[in-house]
C-alpha positions as CSV (number, residue, x, y, z in Angstrom):
1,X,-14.6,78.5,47.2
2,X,-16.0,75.3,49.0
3,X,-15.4,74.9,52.2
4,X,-14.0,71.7,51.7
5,X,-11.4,72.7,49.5
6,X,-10.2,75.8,50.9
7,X,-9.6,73.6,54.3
8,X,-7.6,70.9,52.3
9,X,-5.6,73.4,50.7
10,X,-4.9,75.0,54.3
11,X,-4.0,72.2,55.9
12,X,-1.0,71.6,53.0
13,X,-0.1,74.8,53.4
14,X,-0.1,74.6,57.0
15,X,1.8,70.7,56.4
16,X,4.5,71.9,54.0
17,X,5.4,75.2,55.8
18,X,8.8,74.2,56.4
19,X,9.4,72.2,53.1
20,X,7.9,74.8,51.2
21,X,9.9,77.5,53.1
22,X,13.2,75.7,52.2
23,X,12.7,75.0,48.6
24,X,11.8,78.7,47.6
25,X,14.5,79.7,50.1
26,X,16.7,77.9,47.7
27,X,14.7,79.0,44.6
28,X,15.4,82.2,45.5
29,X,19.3,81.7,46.0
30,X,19.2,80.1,42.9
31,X,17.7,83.3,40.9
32,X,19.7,85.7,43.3
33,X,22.7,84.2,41.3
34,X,21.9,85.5,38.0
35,X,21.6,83.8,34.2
36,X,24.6,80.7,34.5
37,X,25.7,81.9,30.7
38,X,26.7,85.1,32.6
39,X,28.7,83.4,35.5
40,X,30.1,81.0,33.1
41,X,33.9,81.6,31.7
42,X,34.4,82.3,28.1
43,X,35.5,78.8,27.1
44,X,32.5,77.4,29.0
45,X,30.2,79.6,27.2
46,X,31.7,79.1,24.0
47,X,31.6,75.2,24.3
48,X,27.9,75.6,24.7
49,X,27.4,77.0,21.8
50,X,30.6,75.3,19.3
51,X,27.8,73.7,17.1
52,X,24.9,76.5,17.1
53,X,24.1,78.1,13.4
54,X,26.3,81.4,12.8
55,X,23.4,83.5,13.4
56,X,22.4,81.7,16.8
57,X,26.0,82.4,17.1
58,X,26.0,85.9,16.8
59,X,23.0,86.3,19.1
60,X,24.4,84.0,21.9
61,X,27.1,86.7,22.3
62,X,24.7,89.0,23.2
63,X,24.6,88.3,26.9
64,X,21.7,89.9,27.5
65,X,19.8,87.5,24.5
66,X,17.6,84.8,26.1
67,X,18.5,81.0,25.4
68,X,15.8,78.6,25.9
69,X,16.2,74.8,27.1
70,X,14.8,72.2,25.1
71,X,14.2,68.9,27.5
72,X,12.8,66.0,25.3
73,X,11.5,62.6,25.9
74,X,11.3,62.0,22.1
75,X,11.8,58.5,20.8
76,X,9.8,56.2,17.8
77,X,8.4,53.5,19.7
78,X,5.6,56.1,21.7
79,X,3.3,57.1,19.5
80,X,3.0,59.8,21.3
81,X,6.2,61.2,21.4
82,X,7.2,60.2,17.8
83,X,5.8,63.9,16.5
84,X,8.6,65.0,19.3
85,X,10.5,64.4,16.2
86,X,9.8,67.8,14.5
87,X,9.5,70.1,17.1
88,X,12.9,70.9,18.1
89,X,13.2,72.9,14.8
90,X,9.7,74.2,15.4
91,X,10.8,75.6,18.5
92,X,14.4,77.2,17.7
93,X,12.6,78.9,14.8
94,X,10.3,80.5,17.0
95,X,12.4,81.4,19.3
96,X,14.6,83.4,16.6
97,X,11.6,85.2,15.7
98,X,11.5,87.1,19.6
99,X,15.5,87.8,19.5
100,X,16.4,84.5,21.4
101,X,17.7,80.9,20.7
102,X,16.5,77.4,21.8
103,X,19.0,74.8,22.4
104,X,18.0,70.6,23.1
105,X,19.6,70.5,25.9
106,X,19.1,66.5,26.7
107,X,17.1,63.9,25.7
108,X,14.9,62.1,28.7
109,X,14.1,58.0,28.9
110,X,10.8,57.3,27.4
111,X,9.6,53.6,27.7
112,X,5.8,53.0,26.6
113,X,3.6,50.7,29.3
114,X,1.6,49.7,26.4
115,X,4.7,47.8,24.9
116,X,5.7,46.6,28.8
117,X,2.3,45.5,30.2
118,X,3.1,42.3,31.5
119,X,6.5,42.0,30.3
120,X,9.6,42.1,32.8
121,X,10.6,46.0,31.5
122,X,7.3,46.9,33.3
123,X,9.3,46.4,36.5
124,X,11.7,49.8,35.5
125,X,8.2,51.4,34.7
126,X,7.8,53.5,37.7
127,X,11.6,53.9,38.5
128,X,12.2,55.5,34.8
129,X,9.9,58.3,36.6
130,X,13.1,59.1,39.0
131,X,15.8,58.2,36.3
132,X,13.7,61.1,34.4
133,X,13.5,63.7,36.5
134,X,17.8,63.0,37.0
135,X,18.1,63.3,33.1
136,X,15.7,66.6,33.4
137,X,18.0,67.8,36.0
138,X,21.0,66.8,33.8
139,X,20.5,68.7,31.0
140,X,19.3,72.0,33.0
141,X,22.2,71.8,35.1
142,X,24.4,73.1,32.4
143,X,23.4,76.6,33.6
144,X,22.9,78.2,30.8
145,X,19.2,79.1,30.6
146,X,16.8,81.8,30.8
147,X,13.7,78.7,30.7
148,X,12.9,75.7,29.9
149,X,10.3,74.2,27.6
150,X,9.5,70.0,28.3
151,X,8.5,68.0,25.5
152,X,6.9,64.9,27.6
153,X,2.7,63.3,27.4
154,X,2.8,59.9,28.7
155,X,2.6,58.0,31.9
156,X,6.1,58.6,34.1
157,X,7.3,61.1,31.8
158,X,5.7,64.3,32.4
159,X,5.8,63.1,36.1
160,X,9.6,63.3,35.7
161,X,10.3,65.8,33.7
162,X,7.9,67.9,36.4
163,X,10.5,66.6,39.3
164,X,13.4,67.4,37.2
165,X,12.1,71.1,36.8
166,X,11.2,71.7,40.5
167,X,14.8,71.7,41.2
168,X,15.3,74.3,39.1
169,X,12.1,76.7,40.3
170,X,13.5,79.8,39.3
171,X,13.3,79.1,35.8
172,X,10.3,79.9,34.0
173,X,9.0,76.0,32.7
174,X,6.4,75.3,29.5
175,X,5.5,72.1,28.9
176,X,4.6,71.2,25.1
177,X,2.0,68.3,24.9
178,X,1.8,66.7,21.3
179,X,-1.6,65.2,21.4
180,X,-3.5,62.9,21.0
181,X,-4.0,60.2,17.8
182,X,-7.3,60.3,16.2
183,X,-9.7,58.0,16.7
184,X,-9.8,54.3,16.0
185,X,-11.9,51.4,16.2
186,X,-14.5,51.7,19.0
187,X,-13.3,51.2,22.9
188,X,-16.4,48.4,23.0
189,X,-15.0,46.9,19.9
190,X,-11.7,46.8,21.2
191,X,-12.8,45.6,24.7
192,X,-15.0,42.8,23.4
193,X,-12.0,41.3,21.3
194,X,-10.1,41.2,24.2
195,X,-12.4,39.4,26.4
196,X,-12.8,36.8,23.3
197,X,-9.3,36.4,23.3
198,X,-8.9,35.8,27.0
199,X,-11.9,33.0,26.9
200,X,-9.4,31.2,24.1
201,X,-12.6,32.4,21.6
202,X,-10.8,35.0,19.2
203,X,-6.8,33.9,17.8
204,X,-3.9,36.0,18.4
205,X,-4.2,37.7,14.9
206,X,-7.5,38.6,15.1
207,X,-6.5,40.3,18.2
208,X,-3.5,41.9,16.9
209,X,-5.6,43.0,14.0
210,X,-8.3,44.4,16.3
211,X,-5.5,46.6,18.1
212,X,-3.7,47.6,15.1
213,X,-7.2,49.4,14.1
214,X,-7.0,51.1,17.8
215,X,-3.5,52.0,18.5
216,X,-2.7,53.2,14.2
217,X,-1.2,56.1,14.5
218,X,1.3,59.0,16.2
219,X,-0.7,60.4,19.0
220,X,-1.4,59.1,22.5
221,X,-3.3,56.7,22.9
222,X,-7.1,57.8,22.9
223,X,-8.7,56.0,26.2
224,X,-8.2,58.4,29.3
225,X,-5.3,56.7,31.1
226,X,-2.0,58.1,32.8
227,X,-1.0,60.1,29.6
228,X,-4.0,62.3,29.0
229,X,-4.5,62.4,32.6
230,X,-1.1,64.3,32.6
231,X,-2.7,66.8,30.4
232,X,-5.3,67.4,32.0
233,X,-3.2,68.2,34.9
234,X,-0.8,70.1,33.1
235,X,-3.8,72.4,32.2
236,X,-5.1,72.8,35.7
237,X,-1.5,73.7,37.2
238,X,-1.6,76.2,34.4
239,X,2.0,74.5,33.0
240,X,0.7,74.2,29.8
241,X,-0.8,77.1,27.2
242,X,-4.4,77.2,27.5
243,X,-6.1,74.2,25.3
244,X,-2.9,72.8,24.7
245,X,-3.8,69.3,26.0
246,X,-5.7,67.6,23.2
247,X,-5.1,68.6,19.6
248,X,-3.6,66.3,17.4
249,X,-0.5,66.2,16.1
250,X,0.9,67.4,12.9
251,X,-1.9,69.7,12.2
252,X,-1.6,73.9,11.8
253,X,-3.2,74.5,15.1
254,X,-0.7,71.9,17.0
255,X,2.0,73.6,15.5
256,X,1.0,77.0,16.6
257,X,0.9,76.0,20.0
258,X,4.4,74.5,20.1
259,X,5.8,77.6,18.1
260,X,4.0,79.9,20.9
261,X,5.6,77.9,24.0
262,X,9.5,79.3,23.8
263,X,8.0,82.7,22.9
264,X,6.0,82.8,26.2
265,X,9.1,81.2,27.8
266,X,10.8,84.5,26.7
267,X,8.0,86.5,27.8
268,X,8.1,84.9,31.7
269,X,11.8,84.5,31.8
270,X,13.4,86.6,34.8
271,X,14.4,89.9,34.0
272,X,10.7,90.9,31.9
273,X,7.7,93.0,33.8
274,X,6.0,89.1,33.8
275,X,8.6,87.0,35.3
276,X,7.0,83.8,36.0
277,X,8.7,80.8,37.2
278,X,7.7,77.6,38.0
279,X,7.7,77.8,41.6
280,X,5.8,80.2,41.6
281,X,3.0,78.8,39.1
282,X,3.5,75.3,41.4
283,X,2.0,76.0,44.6
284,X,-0.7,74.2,47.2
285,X,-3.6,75.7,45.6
286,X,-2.6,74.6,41.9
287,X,-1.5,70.9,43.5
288,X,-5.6,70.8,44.9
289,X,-6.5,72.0,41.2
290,X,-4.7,69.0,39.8
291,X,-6.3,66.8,42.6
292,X,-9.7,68.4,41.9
293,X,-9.4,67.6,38.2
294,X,-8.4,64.0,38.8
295,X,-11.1,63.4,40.6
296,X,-13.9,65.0,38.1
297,X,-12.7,63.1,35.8
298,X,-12.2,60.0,36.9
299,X,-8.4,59.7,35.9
300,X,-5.5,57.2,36.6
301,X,-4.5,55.8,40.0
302,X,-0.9,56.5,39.1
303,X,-1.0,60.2,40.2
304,X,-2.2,59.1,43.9
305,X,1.1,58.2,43.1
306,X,2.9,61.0,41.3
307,X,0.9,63.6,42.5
308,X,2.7,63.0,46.1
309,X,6.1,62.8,44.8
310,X,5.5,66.3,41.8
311,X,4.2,68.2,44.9
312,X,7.1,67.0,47.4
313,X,9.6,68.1,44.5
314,X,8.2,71.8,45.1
315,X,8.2,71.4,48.9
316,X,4.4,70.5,49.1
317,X,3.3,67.4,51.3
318,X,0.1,65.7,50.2
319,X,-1.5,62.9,51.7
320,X,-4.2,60.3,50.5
321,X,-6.5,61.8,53.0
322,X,-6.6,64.9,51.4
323,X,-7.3,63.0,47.7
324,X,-10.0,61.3,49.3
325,X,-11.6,64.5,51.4
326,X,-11.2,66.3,47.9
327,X,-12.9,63.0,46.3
328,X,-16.0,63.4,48.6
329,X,-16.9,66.7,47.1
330,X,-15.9,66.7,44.0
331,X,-18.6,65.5,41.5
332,X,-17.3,63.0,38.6
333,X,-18.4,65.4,35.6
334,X,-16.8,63.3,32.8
335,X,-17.0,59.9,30.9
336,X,-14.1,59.1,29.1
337,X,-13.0,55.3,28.3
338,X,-12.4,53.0,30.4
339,X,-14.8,55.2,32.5
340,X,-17.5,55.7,29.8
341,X,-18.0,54.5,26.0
342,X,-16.3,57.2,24.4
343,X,-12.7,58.7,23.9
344,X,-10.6,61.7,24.4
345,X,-11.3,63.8,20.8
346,X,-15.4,63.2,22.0
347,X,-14.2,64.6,25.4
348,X,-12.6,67.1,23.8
349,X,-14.7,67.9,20.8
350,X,-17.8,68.1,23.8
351,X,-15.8,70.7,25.4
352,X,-13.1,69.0,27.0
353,X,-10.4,71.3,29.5
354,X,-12.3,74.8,29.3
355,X,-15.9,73.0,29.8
356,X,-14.1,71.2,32.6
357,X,-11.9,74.4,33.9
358,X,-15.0,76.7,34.2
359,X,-17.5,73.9,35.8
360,X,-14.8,73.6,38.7
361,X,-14.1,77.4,38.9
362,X,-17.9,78.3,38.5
363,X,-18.4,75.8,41.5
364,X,-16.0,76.6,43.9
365,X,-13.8,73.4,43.3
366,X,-10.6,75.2,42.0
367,X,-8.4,77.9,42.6
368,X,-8.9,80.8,40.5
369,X,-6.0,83.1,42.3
370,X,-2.8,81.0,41.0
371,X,-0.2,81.6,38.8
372,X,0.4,80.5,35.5
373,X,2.4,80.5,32.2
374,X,-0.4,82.0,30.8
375,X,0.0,85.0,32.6
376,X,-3.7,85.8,34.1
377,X,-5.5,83.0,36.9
378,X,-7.0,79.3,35.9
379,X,-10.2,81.7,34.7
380,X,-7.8,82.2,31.2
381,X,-7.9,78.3,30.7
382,X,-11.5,78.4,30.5
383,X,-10.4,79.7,26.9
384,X,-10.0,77.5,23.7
385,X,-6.9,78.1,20.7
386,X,-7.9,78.3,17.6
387,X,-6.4,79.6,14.0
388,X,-7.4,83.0,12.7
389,X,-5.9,83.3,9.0
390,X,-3.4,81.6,10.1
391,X,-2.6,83.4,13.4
392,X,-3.2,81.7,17.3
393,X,-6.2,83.1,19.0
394,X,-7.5,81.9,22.0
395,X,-11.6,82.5,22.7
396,X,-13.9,81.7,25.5
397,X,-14.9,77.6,25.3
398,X,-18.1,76.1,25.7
399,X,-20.6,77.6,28.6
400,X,-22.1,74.3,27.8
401,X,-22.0,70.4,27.3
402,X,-21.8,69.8,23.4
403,X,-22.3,65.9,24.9
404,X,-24.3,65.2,28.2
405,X,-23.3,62.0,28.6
406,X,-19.3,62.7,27.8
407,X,-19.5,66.0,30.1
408,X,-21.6,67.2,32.8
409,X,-22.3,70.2,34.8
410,X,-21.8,69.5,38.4
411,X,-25.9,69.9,39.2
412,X,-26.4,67.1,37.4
413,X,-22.7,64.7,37.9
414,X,-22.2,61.3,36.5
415,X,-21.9,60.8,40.5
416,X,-21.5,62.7,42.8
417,X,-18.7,61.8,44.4
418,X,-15.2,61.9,42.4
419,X,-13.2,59.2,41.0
420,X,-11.6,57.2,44.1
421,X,-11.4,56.2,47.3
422,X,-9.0,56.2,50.1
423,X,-9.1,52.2,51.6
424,X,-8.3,51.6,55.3
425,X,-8.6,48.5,57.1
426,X,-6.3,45.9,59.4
427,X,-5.0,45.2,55.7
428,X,-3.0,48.5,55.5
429,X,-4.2,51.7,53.5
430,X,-4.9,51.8,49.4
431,X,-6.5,53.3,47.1
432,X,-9.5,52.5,44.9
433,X,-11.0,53.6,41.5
434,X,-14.4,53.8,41.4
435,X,-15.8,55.5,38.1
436,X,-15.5,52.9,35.8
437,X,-16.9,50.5,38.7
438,X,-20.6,49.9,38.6
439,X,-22.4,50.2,41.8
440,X,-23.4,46.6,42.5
441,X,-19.6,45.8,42.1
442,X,-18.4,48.1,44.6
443,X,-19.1,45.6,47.8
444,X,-17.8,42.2,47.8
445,X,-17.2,39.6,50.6
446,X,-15.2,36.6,49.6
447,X,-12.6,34.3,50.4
448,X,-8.6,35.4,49.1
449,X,-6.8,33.6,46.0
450,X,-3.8,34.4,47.3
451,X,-0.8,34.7,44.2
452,X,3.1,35.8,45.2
453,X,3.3,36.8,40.8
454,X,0.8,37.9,38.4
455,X,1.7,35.2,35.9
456,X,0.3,32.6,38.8
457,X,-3.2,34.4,38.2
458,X,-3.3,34.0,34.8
459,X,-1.9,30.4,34.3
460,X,-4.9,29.4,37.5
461,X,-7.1,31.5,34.8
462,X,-6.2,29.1,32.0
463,X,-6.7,26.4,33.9
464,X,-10.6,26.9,34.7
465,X,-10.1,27.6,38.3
466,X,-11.1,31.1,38.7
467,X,-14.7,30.0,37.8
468,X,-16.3,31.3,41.3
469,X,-16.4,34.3,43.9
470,X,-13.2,35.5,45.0
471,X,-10.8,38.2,46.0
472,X,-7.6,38.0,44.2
473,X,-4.7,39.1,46.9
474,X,-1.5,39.5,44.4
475,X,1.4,40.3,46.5
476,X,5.1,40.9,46.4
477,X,4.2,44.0,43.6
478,X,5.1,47.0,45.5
479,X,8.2,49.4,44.7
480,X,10.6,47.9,47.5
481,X,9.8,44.2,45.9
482,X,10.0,44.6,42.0
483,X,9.7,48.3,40.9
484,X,5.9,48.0,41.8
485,X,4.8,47.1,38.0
486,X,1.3,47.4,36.5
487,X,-1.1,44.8,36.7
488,X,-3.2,45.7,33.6
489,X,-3.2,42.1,32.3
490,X,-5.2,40.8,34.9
491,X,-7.9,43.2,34.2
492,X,-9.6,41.0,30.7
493,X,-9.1,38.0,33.2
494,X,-10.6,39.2,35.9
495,X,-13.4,40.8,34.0
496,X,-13.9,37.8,32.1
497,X,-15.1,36.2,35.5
498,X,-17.4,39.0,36.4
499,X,-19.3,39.1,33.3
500,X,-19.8,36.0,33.8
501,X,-22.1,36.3,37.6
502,X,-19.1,35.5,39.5
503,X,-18.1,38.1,42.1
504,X,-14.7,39.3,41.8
505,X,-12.0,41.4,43.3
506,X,-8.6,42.6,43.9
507,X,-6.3,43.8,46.1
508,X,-2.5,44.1,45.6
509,X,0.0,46.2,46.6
510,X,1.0,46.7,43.0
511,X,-0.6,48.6,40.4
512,X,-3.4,49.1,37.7
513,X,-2.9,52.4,36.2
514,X,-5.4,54.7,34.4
515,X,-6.8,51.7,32.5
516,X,-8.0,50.2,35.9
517,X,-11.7,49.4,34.5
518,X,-14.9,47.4,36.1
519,X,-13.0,45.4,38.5
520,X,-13.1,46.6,41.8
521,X,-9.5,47.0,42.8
522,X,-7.6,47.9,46.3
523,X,-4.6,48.7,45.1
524,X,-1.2,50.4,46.3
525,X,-1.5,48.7,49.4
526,X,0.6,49.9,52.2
527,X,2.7,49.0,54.2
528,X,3.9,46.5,50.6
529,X,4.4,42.8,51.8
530,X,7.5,42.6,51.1
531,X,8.3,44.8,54.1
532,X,6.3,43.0,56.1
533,X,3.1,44.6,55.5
534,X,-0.1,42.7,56.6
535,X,-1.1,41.1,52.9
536,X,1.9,38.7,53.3
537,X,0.2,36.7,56.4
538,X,-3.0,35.8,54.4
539,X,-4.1,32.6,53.5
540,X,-6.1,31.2,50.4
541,X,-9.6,31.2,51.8
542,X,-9.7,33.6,54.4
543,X,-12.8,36.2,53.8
544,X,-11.9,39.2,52.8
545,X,-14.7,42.4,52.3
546,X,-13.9,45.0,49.7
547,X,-16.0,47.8,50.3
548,X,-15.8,50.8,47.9
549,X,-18.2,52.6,49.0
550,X,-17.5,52.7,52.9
551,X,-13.5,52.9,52.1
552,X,-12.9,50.0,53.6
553,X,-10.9,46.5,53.4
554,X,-11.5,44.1,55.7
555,X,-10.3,40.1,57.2
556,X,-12.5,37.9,59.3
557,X,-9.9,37.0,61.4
558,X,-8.4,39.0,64.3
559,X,-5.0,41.1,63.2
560,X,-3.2,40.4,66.4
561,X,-3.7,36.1,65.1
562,X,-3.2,36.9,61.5
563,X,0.2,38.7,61.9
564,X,0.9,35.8,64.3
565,X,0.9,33.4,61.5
566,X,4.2,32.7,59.4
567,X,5.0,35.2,57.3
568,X,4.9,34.3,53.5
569,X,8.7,35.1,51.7
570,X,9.1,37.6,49.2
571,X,10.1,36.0,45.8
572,X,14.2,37.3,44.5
573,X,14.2,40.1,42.5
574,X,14.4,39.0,39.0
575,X,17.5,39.9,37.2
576,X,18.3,40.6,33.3
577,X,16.4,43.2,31.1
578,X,18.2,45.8,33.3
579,X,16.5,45.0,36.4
580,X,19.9,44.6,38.2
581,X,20.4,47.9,37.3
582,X,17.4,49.5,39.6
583,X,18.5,47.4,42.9
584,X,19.4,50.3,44.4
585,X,16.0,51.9,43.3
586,X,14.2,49.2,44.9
587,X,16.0,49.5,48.5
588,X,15.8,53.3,48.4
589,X,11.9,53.8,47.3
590,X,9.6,55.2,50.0
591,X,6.0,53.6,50.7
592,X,3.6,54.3,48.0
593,X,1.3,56.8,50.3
594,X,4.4,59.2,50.1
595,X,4.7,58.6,46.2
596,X,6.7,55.6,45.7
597,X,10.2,57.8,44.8
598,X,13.4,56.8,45.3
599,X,14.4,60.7,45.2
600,X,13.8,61.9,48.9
601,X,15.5,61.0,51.8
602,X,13.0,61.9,54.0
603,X,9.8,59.6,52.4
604,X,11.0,56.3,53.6
């Protein structure tokens, strides 16, 4: 193990000792008390099951029979969540077939970022994380489960739904990825229309066209933001079957997988020799593994984010120091769009999660020793599924890259640092992707545009007068102000300016997401200015320096006279499109270096 990583992972252990303590004091209270179909009356237990097929009927009587819960984020408008669709049936079917049943026990919001980039829903974006995690909660608390399978993939969802199951750790919980689309029109293709369109060079058609031939079909989306990232972390916390992250949907192998989740459910559920719950699969070591994997590679900025809050749901405190410790030596081993040319079936067709499993295990940069649904350490996810006349089989994955430059053993990295960077400076504390960020980018000195809403950026874009160096400073985005939304639509903007020589920056406390791309930006910025947080004293034209590489943000001016200086006014929360609905949300949220939740008392 390297040294480095074994002392991160003590010092959570050593952080969360009480937390942790507490929460599997309660897990264990929570087990102690037995099935809930057993402690429930006979009019309870026969409501539960009023609708159920007469032979799920018969075998609910048997008290003894395990009943799986079915937690779904299904809707049509994901594209990833659309094959959702099917598998209920796929999964009560398989569940017959061990001598158990499989309920839906609730349905979980699902709202796509891709629809809401830019668009006032993107404000409820972060907050339908918590709202999530509630419904999870929701539907388990009906008590009448042995385990729970979650049928989540994209950006707040699995976050949520992996909240929602912490609170009930002594259930054994599998979460059923449905993959991702195949591939479209190239990322370059699709990046260059963009740019075209935000010079005014390329109509809206041809740009709708152009993303109609890269978002066509059910599936995540391909390039390696917040969604896959949740796979991959899935895999590494050893949540998900082995392999289970990236094969497309409605195919035999995909199938197989979600047909094998409630039978290992059954397998793991308490009372078998392999009892296996989650909080005992969600621990500090398999928290560093997720870290670790984030950083090799190179995913989103939203789980500097999530991460915090997933881990404090289990009674696990992380800090930003420890992603950035972990950062340092952790070598970025993959290049996946917006990081690299190509997208996630390359990634995975080069070897994708086993390649990347064994690399980190081979050098020291994961836990091998953890639970997992699986039943065996993270070693068994160094294994890929495959179809064998018609049965699941797992064998061992690539020793090697099948693509050096999509993957990368970590003698010869991408870089050899990870993915980000912890900021610090008289600015507050952020965060900073750097793998998609080319070197001679990563250090800028400029003087601030200083904008209180995104929309002010772009409309000072259409007018011509971003044509020169700058930082961008876009305030008033954190979680206390407006849900803290994603800024993705500055990115063509922005990049548009430095392609074209220009030096060019951000720094906000808002958002960018796992599409963040060449820009550098500092982003998450704490304390937000809408609390009073330094960003909301600067001025256009004071000289800011951005450096990535140092993990630092600094102002040419003395702190003690810029905080002297009037301090600018947060703009009124905008109502309508159910914003009014998350006021509370807003006042309740903690700072973003504890996660951003509104969930826990004890983060503000």
């Amino acid at each position: 193990m390297h040294s480095v990583t074994a002392e991160v992972t003590a010092r959570i252990v050593e952080r969360s000792r009480e937390t942790r303590a507490d929460y599997l004091e309660r897990m264990d209270a929570a087990r102690q008390a037995g099935p809930g179909r057993g402690k429930l009356s006979c009019a309870n237990w026969a409501h539960a099951f009023a609708a159920s097929p007469d032979g799920d009927k018969q075998q609910m009587r048997n008290p003894t029979a395990p009943n799986i819960a079915i937690v779904s984020a299904y809707n049509d408008m994901l594209s990833a969540h659309q094959p959702y669709e099917r598998f209920p049936e796929i999964l009560r079917q398989a569940a017959r077939e061990v001598g158990a049943t499989a309920q839906y026990a609730g349905g979980v919001p699902a709202m796509c970022d891709g629809v809401t980039q830019g668009r006032p829903g993107m404000e409820l974006s972060l907050f339908s994380r918590d709202v999530i995690a509630m419904a999870t909660a929701v539907a388990l608390t009906h008590d009448a489960f042995d385990a729970s399978v979650l049928l989540g993939i994209c950006d707040k969802i699995v976050p949520g739904l992996f909240i929602g199951a912490a609170a009930f750790g002594h259930l054994p919980a599998i979460f059923v990825p449905s993959g991702p689309m195949t591939s479209g029109i190239s990322n370059a293709e699709k990046a260059r229309v963009r740019g075209l369109y935000a010079e005014g060079k390329a109509t809206r058609d041809e740009l709708l066209d152009s993303e109609m031939k890269s978002y066509h079909g059910p599936g995540t989306c391909t390039f390696y933001g917040t969604a896959n990232t949740n796979q991959m972390m899935m895999e590494l916390t050893g949540l998900h079957l082995p392999g289970a992250a990236f094969v497309s949907p409605n195919t035999p192998l995909r199938d197989a997988l979600t047909a094998a989740a409630p039978k290992r459910a059954v397998a793991i559920r308490d009372g078998s020799n392999d009892y296996t719950p989650f909080s005992a699969v969600v621990d500090a070591k398999s928290i560093v593994n997720a870290i670790a994997g984030l950083m090799a590679t190179g995913g989103s900025t939203n789980h500097t984010l999530h991460i915090l809050a997933m881990a404090r749901a289990a009674g696990i405190l992380v800090t930003w120091e420890d992603f950035d410790d972990l950062s340092r030596v952790t070598p970025l081993i993959a290049k996946v769009y917006p990081n690299g040319a190509e997208d996630v079936n390359a990634f995975h067709a080069a070897g994708g999660m086993s390649f990347v499993t064994r690399t980190l295990l081979d050098a020291g940069l994961v836990h091998d020793d953890v639970r997992t649904v699986a039943g065996a350490g993270l070693r068994r996810y160094t294994q890929e599924p495959f179809l064998d006349g018609g049965k699941l089989v797992w064998r061992d994955g690539p020793v090697a890259s099948l693509n050096r430059d999509i993957l990368r053993p970590v003698d010869d990295p991408f870089q050899p640092e990870g993915g980000m960077r912890l900021m610090t400076g008289p600015l507050g504390r952020g965060v900073i992707k750097t793998s998609a960020v080319k070197p001679e980018h990563r250090i800028i000195e400029a003087p601030a545009l200083v904008f209180d809403d995104q929309d002010d950026l772009l409309a000072a874009h259409g007018r011509g007068e971003l044509n020169r160096d700058f930082i961008a400073v876009v305030r008033f985005q954190g979680p206390r102000a407006n849900g803290m939304p994603e800024l993705h639509s500055l990115s063509p903007p922005l990049g548009v300016q430095l392609d074209k020589g220009f030096k060019v920056a951000l720094v906000t406390d808002g958002r960018m997401s796992g599409a963040s791309g060449k820009v550098p930006a500092a982003i998450h910025m704490t304390p937000e200015a809408s609390v009073g947080g330094p960003l909301a004293y600067i001025r256009n034209g004071d000289i800011l320096r951005l450096d990535a590489e140092g993990g630092t943000l600094d102002i040419q001016i003395d702190l003690r006279e810029l905080m002297s200086r009037e301090r600018a006014v947060a703009p009124r929360p905008a109502s309508g499109y159910g914003r009014e609905l998350f006021g509370w949300m807003r006042r309740a949220a903690g700072p973003a270096n504890t996660g951003a939740c509104a969930l826990f008392e004890d983060a503000l």
